[in-house]
N, C-alpha and C positions, 0 to 999 in steps of 0.2 A: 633475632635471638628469641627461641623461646622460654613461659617464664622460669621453666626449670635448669635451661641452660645460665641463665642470670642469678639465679638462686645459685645454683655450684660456684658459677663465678665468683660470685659474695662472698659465699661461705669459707672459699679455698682464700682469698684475700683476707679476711678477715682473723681464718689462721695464722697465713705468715704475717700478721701484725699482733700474735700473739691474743687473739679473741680466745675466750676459755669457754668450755663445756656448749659446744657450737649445736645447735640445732635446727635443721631445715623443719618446716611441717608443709606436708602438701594440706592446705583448705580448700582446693579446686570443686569437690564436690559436696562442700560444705558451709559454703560462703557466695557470697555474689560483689564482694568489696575487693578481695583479692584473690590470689592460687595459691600464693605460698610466704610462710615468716620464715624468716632467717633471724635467729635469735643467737646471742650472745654475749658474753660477760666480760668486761673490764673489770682490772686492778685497783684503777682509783677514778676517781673524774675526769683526770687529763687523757688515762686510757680510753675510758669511754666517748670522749668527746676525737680522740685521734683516731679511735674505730669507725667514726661517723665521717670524718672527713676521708677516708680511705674508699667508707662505702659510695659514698658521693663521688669521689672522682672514679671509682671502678664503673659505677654507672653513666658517670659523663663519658668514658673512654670507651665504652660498648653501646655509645650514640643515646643514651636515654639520661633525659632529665627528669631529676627530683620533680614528685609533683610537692613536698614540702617536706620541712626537716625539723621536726619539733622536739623541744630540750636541753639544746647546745648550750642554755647557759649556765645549767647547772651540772649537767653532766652524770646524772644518775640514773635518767631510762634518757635515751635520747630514739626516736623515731625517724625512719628514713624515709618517706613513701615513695613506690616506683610504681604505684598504679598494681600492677601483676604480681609483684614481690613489695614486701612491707619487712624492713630490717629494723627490729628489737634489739639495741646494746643497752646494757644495767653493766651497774655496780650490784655483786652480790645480793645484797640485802634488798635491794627494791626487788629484783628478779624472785625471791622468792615471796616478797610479799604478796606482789602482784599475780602473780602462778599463772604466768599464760599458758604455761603446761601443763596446768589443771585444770586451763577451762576448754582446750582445746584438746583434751589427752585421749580423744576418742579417735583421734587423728594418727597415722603411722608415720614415726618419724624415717626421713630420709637423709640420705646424704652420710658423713662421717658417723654422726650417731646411730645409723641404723646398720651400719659396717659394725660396729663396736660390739654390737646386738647377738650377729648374726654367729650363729654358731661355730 
């Protein structure tokens, strides 16, 4: 699978578990860590912590292991690594703190967000 087909995978999973204001960013030719964030927002902590567990096992069931999953215990940015896809879920408030789509905004977003975009 490649990493953009796992990125939509995420992404689309991460919808039907109710992830809010979903956003792919391709960093393939802007990064050498990874290709692409999947970023998105829970409701509360337990949201965000069940969007992680959702992402994990979409990745186990498309044969790829976490290379690690940092945050589960509080549940406010929780990190997913898959090596080629790197998945961002926040609760609100950290996600804006944090602004990875500030620091990365030079990047065009894909996937449902860039549908949303598009004229």
């Amino acid at each position: 699978m490649s990493p953009a087909e796992k990125a939509r995978l995420l992404e689309q999973a991460l919808v039907e578990k109710g992830g809010l204001d979903l956003r792919v960013l391709d960093l393939g030719e802007e990064t050498a860590f990874t290709d692409f964030f999947v970023i998105a927002t829970g409701t509360s902590d337990r949201h965000v912590q069940t969007l992680s567990e959702v992402a994990v096992a979409v990745a186990r069931g498309a044969g790829e292991k976490p290379l690690g999953v940092e945050g589960t215990r509080t549940g406010r940015w929780i990190l997913v690594d898959l090596g080629d896809v790197v998945v961002h879920l926040f609760r609100e408030e950290a996600r804006e703190f944090y602004g990875l789509e500030r620091l990365w905004g030079d990047d065009e977003p894909t996937g449902s967000q860039a549908a949303e975009a598009a004229p």
